[in-house]
C-alpha positions in Angstrom: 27.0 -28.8 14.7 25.0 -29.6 11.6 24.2 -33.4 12.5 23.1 -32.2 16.1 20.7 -29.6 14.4 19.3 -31.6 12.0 18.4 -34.1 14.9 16.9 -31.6 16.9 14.8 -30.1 13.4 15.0 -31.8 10.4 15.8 -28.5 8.2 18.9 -28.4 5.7 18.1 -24.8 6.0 19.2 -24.6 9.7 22.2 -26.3 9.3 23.5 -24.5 6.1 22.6 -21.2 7.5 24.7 -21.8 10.3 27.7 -23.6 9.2 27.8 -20.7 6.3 27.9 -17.9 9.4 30.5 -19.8 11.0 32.3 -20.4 7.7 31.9 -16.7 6.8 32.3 -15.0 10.1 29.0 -13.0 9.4 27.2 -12.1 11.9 23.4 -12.4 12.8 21.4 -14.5 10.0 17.2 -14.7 10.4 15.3 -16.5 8.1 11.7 -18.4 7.9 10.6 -21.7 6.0 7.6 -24.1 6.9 9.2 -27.5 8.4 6.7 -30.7 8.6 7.6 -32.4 12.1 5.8 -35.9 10.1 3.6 -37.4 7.6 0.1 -36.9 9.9 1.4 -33.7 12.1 0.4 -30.0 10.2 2.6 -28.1 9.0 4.6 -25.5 11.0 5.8 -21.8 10.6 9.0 -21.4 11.8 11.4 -18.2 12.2 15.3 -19.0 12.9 17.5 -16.4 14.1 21.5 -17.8 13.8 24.3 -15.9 15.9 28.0 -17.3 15.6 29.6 -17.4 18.8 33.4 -16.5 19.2 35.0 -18.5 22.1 38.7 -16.8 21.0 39.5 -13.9 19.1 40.9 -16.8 16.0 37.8 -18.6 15.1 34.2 -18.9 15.9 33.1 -22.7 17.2 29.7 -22.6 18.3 26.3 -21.0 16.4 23.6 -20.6 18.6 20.3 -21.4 17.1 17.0 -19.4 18.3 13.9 -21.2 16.8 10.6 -19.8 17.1 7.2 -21.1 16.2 5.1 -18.6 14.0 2.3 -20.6 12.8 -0.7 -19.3 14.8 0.3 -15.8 13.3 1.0 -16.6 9.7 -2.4 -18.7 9.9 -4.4 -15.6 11.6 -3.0 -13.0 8.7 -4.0 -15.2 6.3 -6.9 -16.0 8.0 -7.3 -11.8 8.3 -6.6 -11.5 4.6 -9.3 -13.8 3.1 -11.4 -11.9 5.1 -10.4 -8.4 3.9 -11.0 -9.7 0.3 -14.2 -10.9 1.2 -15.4 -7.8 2.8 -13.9 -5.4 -0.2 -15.8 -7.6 -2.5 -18.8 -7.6 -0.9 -19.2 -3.6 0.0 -18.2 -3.3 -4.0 -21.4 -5.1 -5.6 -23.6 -3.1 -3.8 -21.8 0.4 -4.3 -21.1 -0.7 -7.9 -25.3 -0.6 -8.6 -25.9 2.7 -6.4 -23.0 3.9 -8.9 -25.1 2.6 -11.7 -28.4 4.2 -9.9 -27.0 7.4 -10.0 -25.7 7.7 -13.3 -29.5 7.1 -14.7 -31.4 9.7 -12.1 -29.7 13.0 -14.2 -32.7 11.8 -17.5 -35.2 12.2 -15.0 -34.9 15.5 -13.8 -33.0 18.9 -15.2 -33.1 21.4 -11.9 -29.3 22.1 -11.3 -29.4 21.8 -8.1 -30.5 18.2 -8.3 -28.0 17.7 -10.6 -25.3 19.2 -9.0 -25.9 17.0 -5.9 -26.2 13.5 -8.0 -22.8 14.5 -9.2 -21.7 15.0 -6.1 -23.0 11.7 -4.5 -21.8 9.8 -8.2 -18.1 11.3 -7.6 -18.5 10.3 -3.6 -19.3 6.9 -4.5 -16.6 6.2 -7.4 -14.2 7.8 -4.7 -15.3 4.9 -2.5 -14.9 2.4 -4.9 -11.5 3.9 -5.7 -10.4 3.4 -2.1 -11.4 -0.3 -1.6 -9.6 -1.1 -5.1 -6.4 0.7 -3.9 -7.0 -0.6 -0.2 -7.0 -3.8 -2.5 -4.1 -3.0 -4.1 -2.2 -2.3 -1.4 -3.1 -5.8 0.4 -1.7 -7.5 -2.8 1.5 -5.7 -2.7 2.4 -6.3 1.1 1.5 -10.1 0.5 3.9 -10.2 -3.0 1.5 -10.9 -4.7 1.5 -7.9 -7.2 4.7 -5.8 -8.4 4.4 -1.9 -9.0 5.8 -1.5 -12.5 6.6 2.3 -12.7 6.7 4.1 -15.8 7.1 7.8 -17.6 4.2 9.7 -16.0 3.7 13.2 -17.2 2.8 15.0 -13.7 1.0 18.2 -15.6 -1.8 15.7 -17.1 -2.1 14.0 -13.9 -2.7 17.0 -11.8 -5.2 18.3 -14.6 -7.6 14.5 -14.0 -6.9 15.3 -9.9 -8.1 18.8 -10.4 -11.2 18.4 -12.3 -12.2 15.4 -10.3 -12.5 17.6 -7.2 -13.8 20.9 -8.6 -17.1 20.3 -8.0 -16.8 19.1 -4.5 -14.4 22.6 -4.2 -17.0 25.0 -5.9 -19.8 23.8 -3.4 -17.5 24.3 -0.4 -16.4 27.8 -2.4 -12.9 26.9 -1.9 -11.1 27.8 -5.1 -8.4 25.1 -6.6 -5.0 26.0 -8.7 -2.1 24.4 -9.8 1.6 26.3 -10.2 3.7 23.7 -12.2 6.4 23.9 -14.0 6.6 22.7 -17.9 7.2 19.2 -19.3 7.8 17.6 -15.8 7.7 13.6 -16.2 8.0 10.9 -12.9 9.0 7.6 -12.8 6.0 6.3 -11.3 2.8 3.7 -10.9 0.3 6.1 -13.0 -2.8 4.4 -11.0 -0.9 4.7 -7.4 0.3 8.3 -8.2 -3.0 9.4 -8.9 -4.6 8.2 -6.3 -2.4 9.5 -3.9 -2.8 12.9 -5.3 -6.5 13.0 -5.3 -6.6 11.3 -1.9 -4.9 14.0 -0.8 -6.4 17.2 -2.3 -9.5 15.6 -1.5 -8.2 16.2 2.3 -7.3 19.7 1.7 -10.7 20.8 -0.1 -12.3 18.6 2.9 -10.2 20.9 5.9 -10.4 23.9 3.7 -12.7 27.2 5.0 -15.3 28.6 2.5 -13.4 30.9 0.5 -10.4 29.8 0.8 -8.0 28.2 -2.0 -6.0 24.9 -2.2 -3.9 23.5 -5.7 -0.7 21.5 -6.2 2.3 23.0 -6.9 5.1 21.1 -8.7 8.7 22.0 -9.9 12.5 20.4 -10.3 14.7 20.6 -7.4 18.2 18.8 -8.6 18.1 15.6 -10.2 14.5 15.1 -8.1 11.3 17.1 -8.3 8.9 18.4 -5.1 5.0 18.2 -5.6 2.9 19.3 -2.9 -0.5 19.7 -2.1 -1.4 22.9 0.0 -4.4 24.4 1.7 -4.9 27.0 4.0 -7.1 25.1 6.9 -6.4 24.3 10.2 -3.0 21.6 10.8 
């Protein structure tokens, strides 16, 4: 079985995947590795499914083999990453200076109203930024090429940055924006990640929220685990 394999494709891999699921009666093996069919040919993405086949209830004495070629999609999602990093990169120099614009217009004028709407527009575009670098973020993660290394995060302090980032955005709407937590409460978590997703998300509910209503974040132990949720009062 291995020799006739390895004429067919010239991959240890194929032929030790399957003699061990013949060996070990397991059942259904997949696995992918790049295979070179010769010194001038490109190289080729392959996925191998391996199935043991029982002809009698004793022992197994065939593997069958499924062999799929999966270049033209690893080449197009790489070909759709590069891209995505590209585009990030290039929508962030631009929003970077108007970030940098704004933060100088408050010396030239003092009506509050003009103020209040430069910090409005400054917050809107650091939100933006903040998007594209977890957007980022996430890219790198699904690829491998970053690992989340969680740590002690207290959740009170964390809600408290959320909170204040979006009360100015919540006072000009007139929705009003509290948090019910209980003491000393501490997450295993990504402190970046877990603050974005917070904001991201009470950003939503001052966004769907009806002048005059409230939103917040409650938070509290349940067991071993605790619940935080972000609530609102609008429409879904």
């Amino acid at each position: 079985l291995g020799l006739a394999i390895a004429e067919l494709l010239p991959v240890p891999e194929l032929a030790r995947a399957a003699r061990e699921a013949l060996e070990e009666r397991r059942g259904a093996e997949e696995l992918r590795f790049e295979f070179a069919p010769g010194r001038a040919a490109p190289r080729r993405h392959l996925r191998a499914a391996v199935l043991p086949v029982w002809l009698s209830p004793l022992a197994p004495e065939r593997a069958l083999v499924l062999v799929e070629d999966e270049t033209k999609e690893v080449l197009a999602a790489r070909q759709r990453k590069q891209w995505q990093d590209m585009l990030i990169h290039d929508v962030k120099s631009p929003l970077t200076a108007v970030i940098a614009a704004l933060k100088t217009l408050p010396e030239e004028t003092s009506d509050p109203k003009v103020l209040g709407l430069v910090q409005l527009a400054d917050r809107g575009a650091g939100k933006i930024l903040e998007m594209l670098g977890t957007y980022l973020q996430l890219l790198r993660l699904e690829s491998g090429a970053v690992e989340i290394h969680a740590v002690q995060v207290p959740v009170g302090k964390v809600v408290e940055e959320v909170l204040a980032g979006a009360r100015l955005a919540a006072e000009l709407k007139g929705v009003g924006l509290s948090s019910e937590l209980e003491p000393e409460l501490i997450i295993d978590a990504a402190p970046e990640l877990f603050r974005r997703l917070l904001a991201n998300l009470v950003d939503n509910a001052v966004k769907f929220s009806r002048d005059g209503d409230g939103a917040g974040i409650r938070a509290r132990r349940e067991g071993v685990a605790i619940r935080i949720e972000v609530w609102d009062r609008g429409p879904g």
